[in-house]
Structures are given as structure tokens and as C-alpha cells.
N, C-alpha and C positions, 0 to 999 in steps of 0.2 A: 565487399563485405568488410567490416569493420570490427575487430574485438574490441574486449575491454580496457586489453593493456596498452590499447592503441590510440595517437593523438587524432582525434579529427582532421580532416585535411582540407577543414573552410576556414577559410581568412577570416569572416565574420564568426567564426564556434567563439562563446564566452565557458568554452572547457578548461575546467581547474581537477586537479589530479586530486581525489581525495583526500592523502593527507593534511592538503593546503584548505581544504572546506575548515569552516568554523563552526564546532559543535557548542551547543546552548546544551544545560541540564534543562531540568524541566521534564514536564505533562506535553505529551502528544494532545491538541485537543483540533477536533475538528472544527473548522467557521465555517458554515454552510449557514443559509435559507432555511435551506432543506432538511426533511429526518427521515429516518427509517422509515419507511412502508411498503406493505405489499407484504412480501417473503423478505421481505431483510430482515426484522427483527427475529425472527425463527432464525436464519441461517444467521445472523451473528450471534444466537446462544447457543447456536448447534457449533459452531466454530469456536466459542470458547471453552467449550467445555470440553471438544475435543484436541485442544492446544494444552489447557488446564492439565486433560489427562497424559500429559507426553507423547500425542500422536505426533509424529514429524512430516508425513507426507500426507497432506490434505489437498483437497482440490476442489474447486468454489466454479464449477462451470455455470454458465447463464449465455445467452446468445451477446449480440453488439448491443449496447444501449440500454441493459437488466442494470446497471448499479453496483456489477461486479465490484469497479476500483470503490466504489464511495463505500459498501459494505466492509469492504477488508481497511477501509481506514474508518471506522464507526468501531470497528473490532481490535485494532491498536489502538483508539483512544481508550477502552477500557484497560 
């Protein structure tokens, strides 16, 4: 098992140590096809309004393959 403060141990890892990443400002925007549907647009205004309100521990379950990740980045681009 591997933590975080730890190097990868493949010769082919292209691992860079965060401080070394290059941060851009800017808009978060998502490129996708794709948009919201189904229960995403509900769960990304239920998700922001409960972020809005200073919740800190939230949790967005869905099974494999619901849209979990693509939701929570629909929801940072706002």
C-alpha cells in the first residue's frame, strides 16, 4: 500500500510532487459532450446549496457508473 507522502515505485510513474505541478488561475470549466441528466441537476443544486450553506461533510453516494465523478465536477465548475 502506498501513501501520499510516498514516491511511486514504477520506473515508468510520470509522479511530480505537488509543489512542482503548475497552477493556471482561471474558471474550472468542464469539456464534455455530455450534461447533466437524470438526478444530476437536482443533486448538483442540492450540493450547492449545501456547500453555499457551510456544510463541510457531505456525501454524494450513487452505485458504479451513476455520474458520481462527472456531477461533483459540473458542481466545481459553478
Amino acid at each position: 500500500m502506498a501513501f501520499a507522502t510516498e514516491h511511486p515505485v514504477l520506473a515508468h510513474s510520470e509522479y511530480r510532487p505537488v509543489d512542482e505541478m503548475v497552477r493556471v488561475g482561471g474558471r474550472f470549466e468542464v469539456v464534455s459532450p455530455h450534461a447533466p441528466a437524470g438526478d444530476q441537476p437536482a443533486a448538483i443544486e442540492e450540493l450547492e446549496r449545501r456547500v453555499r450553506a457551510g456544510e463541510r461533510d457531505i456525501v454524494l453516494l450513487g452505485a458504479t457508473g451513476t455520474g458520481k465523478s462527472a456531477t461533483t465536477a459540473w458542481l466545481i465548475e459553478r
